[in-house]
C-alpha positions in Angstrom: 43.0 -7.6 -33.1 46.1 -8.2 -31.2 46.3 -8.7 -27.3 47.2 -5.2 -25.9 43.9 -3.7 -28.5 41.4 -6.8 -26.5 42.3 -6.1 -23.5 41.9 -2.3 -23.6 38.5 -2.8 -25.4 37.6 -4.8 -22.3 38.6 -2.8 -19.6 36.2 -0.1 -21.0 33.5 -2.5 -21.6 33.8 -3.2 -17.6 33.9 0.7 -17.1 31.0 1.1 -18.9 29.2 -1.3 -16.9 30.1 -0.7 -13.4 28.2 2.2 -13.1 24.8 -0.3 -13.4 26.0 -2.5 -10.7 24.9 -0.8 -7.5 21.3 -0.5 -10.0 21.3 -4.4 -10.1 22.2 -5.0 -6.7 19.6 -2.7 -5.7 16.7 -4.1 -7.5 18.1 -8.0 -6.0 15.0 -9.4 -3.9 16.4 -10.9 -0.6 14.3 -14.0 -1.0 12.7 -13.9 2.0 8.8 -13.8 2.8 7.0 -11.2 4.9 4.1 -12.1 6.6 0.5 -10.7 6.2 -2.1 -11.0 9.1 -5.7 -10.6 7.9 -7.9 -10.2 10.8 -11.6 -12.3 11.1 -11.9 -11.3 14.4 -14.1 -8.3 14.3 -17.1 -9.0 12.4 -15.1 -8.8 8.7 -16.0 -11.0 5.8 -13.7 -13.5 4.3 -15.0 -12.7 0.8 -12.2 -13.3 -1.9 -9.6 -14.0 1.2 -9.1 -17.7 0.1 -8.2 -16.3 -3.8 -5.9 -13.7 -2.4 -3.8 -15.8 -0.3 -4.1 -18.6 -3.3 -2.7 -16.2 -5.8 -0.3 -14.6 -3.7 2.1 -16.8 -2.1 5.3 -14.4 -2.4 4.1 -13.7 1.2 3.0 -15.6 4.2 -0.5 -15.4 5.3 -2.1 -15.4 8.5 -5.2 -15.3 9.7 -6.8 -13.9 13.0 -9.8 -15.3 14.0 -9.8 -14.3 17.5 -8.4 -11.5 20.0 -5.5 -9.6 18.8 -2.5 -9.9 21.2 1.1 -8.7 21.2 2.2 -13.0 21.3 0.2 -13.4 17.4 1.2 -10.0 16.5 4.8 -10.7 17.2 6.1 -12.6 14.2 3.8 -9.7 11.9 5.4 -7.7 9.4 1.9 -6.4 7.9 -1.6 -6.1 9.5 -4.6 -5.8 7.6 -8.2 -4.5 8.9 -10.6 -5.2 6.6 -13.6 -3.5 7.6 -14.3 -4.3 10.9 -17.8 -4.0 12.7 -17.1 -5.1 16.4 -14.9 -2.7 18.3 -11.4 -3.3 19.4 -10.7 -4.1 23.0 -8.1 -1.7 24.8 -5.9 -4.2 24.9 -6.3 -5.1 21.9 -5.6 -1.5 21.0 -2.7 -1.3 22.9 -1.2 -4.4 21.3 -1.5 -3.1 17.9 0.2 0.5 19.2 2.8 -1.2 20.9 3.5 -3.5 17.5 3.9 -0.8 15.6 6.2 1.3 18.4 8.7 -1.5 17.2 9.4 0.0 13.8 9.3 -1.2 10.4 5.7 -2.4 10.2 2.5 -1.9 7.8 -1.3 -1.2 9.1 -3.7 -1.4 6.5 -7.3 -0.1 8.1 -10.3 -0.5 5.5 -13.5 1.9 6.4 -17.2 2.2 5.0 -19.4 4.3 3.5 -22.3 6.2 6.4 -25.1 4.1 4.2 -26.7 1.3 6.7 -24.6 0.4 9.4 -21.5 2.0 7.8 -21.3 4.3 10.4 -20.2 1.4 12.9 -17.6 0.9 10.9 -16.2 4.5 10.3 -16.5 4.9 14.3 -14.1 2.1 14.7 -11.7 3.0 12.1 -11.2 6.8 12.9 -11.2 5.1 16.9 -8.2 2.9 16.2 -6.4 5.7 14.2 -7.0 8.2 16.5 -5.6 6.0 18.9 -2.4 4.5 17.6 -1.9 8.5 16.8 -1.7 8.6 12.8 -3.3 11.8 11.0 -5.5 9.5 8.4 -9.6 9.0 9.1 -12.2 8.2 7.1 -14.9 10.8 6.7 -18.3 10.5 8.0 -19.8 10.5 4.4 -20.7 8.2 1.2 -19.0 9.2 -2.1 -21.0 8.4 -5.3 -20.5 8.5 -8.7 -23.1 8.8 -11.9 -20.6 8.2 -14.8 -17.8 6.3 -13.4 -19.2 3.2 -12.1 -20.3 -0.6 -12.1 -24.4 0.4 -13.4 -25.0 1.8 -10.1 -24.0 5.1 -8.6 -22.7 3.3 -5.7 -20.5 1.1 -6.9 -17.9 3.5 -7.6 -14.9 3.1 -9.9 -11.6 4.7 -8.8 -8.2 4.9 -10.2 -4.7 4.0 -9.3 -2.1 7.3 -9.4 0.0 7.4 -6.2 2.4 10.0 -5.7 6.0 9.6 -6.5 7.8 9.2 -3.2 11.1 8.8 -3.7 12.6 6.4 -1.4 9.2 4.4 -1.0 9.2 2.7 -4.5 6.0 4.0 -4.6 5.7 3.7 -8.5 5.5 -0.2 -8.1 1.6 0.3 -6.6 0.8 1.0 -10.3 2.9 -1.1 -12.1 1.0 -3.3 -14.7 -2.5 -1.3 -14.4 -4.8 0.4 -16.8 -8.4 -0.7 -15.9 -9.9 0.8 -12.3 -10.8 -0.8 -9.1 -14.2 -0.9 -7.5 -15.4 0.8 -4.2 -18.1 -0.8 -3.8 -20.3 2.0 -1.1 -17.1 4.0 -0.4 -16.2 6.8 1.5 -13.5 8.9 1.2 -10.0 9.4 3.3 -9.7 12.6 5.1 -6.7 13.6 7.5 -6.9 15.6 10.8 -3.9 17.8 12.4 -2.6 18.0 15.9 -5.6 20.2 16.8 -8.1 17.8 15.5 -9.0 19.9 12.6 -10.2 18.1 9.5 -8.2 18.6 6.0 -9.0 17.9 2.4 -6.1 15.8 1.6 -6.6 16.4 -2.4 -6.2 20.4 -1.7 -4.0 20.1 1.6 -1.0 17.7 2.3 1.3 17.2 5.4 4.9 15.4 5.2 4.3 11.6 5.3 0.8 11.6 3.6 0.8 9.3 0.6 -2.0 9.8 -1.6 -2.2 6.3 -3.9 -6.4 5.7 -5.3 -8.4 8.5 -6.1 -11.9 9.0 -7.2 -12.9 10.4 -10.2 -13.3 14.1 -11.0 -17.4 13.3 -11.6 -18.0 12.3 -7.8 -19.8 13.7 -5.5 -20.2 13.6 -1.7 -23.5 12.5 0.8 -24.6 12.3 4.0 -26.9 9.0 4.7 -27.0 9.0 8.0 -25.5 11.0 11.0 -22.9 12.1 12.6 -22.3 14.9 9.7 -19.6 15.2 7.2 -16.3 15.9 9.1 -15.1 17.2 5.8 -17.1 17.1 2.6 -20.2 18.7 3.5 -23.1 17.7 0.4 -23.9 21.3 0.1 -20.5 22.1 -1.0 -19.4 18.6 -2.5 -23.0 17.2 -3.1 -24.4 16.2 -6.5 -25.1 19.3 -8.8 -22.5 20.9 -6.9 -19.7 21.0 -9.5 -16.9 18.3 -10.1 -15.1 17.1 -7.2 -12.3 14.1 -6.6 -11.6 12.7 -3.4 -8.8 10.2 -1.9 -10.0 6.7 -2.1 -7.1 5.3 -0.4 -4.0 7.5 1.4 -0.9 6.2 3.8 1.2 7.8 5.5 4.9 7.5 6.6 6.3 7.8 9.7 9.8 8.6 9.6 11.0 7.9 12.7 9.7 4.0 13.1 9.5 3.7 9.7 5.7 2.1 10.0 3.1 3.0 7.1 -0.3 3.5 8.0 -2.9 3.0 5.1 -6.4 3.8 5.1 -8.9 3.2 2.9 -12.6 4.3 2.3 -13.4 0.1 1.3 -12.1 -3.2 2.2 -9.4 -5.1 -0.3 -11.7 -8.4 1.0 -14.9 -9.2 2.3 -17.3 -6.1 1.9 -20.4 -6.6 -0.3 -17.4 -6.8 -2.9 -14.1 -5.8 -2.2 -11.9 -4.0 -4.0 -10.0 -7.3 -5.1 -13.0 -7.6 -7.7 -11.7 -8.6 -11.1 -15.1 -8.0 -13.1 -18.6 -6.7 -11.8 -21.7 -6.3 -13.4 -19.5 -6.6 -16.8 -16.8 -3.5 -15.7 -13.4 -5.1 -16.1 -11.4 -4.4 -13.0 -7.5 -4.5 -12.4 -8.3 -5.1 -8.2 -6.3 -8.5 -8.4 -3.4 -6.5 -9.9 -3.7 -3.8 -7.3 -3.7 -6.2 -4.6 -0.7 -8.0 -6.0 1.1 -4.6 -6.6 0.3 -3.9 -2.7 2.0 -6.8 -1.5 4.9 -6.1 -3.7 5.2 -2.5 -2.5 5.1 -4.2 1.3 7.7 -6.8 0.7 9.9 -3.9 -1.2 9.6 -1.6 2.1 10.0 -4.7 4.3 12.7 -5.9 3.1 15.1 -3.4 1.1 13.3 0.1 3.0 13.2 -0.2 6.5 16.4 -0.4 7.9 15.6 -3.9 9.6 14.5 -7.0 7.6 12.0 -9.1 9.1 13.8 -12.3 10.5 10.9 -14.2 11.3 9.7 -17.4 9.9 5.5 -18.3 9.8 3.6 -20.9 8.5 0.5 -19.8 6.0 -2.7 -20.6 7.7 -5.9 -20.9 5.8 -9.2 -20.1 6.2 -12.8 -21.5 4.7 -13.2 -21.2 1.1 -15.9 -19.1 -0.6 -18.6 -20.7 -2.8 -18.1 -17.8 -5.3 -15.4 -19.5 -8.6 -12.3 -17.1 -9.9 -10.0 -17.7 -12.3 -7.1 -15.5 -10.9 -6.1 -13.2 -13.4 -2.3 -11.1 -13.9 -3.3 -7.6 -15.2 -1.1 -6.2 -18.0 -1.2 -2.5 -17.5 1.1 0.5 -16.2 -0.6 4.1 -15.3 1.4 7.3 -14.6 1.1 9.2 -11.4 -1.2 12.4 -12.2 -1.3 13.4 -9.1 0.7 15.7 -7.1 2.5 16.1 -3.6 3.8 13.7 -1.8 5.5 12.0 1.9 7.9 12.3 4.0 8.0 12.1 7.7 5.9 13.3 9.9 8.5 15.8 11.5 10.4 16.5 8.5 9.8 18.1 4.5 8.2 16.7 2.2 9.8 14.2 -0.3 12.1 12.7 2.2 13.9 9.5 1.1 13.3 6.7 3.3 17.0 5.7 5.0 18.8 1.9 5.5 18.6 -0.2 3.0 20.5 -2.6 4.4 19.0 -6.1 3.6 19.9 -5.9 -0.1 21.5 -8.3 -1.4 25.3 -8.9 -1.8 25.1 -9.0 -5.1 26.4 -5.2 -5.7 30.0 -6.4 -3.8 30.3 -8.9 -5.9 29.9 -7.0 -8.9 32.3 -4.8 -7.5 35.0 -7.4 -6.9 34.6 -9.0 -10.3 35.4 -5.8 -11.8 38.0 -4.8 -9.5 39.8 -8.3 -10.3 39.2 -7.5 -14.1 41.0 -4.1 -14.4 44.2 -5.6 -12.1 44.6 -8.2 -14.4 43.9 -5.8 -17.5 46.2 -3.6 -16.1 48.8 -6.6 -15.4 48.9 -7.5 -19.3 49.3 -3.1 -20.6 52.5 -3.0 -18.4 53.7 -6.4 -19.6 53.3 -5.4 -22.7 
């Protein structure tokens, strides 16, 4: 092959390939760490904690032991709430508010089930929701399950099918998982609108809600101990009332900061057993995946969603080990999204694409300038010739 035939063959090798380079530059990780606050303050069990930070070091951990104030808050990219049983202060209400007024952060709020003192917990849940303003509660219920589940009707298996949002990545939350997750006493996520109404979110969406874990078609709904059902009333969603699914875990976007808000009807740690369980009562569970797959999805928005990457810089802390032995364990599964609907902002349609992705990495330019400089001198050697 002579020199004018090689070069021309390369120049539409490199215009095949230029197309893929914003793709690659896209999918380029900045390399830099978010940081996770778990909180201990409020009554919440460290169960599994120790094995989660252990096996996920991609971000940095921190751990609240105390009062939550705007000074530990203010180096926080994502909070997490793990079921907490001692109310928030006001101030420590207002701190978490005014954290998330700043923009480009991620509240994670784990509820309980209305068995025992559950209802503690869904009272301080739906209080801090209502109060930061998001849409997302937990309902004033127990779900159960008699097929789908761990040898007991309450220890409820659930599966991983979050709606595709483009924009949000959201696909990555199910990345690598077949088996289910355990909710170990769960109840289930409702929303409310701007007149305090309650909603079905499986039957009745609003722009921003994300629906992610869902419960299986052969649950059922029941009330253990007052106040009543907000939504899922046992006479129509009881046992022996038909088949019924319900949202395990929903979030929901806000445009305009660019915060999400996640709620959850069990705790990813602590609990009885949390939903990072790997294998209970034999059941194989992908919960370490699902974690895992969380964090990804956080450090994704973080850093190549919200139009601001975190620039901060925090040391892990640890906490007290458990007595309980894991061997960590990668899960090897994907799962496709069966459910419908889907997020957006909370002012706008449905479906909106998140905006400002502007910590990527350089690598796109790069690409760009190689292949520039390639066709110049292509083109350089054709009019020689």
């Amino acid at each position: 092959m002579d020199l004018r035939k090689a070069v021309i063959a390369l120049l539409i090798a490199v215009l095949m390939i230029a197309p893929f380079a914003s793709t690659v530059s896209s999918a380029a990780t900045t390399g830099k760490k978010i940081t996770v606050a778990v909180d201990l303050g409020h009554g919440e069990s460290d169960k599994y904690l120790n094995y989660i930070m252990e096996n996920n070091t991609e971000v940095n951990w921190v751990i609240f032991n105390g009062t939550i104030t705007p000074q530990n808050l203010s180096n926080v990219d994502v909070l997490i709430l793990g079921q907490p049983t001692v109310n928030f202060t006001i101030d420590e209400l207002q701190a978490i508010k005014s954290w998330l007024d700043q923009g480009d952060k991620i509240l994670w709020v784990a509820g309980d089930s209305d068995y025992g003192s559950g209802p503690t917990v869904q009272k301080i849940v739906n209080n801090l929701l209502s109060f930061i303003g998001a849409k997302l509660r937990v309902d004033y219920a127990s779900i159960y399950d008699d097929v789908h589940n761990c040898k007991a009707f309450y220890r409820v298996l659930v599966h991983v099918s979050p709606d595709n949002v483009p924009g949000l990545d959201t696909q990555i939350i199910a990345q690598n998982i077949t088996k289910p997750l355990l909710a170990h006493g769960p109840t289930a996520v409702i929303w409310v609108d701007e007149n305090g109404k309650a909603h079905d979110p499986v039957n009745e969406t609003f722009p921003g809600l994300i629906r992610i874990v869902w419960f299986y078609n052969t649950s059922y709904a029941a009330d253990n101990n007052p106040p009543a059902p907000l939504v899922y009333n046992p006479l129509f969603y009881g046992k022996g009332t038909g088949n019924h699914t319900f949202v395990f875990l929903a979030a929901e976007y806000w445009k305009n900061k660019h915060d999400i808000i996640i709620v959850s009807g069990e705790s990813p740690y602590g609990d009885y057993e949390p939903t990072f369980a790997w294998e209970y009562h034999g059941v194989k569970l992908d919960g370490p995946q699902f974690i895992k797959n969380m964090l990804t999805w956080f450090t994704v928005l973080e850093t190549q969603v919200f139009p601001h990457a975190p620039s901060n810089t925090t040391t892990t802390t640890t906490t007290t080990t458990t007595t309980t032995s894991q061997q960590s364990t990668t899960s090897q599964h994907s799962t496709t999204s069966s459910a419908t609907g889907g997020a957006g902002s909370t002012s706008g349609t449905t479906g909106t694409t998140a905006k400002g992705k502007t910590s990527k990495s350089n690598a796109g330019l790069i690409a760009g300038i190689v292949i520039i400089i390639i066709i110049i001198i292509g083109a350089a050697v054709l009019l020689k010739k």
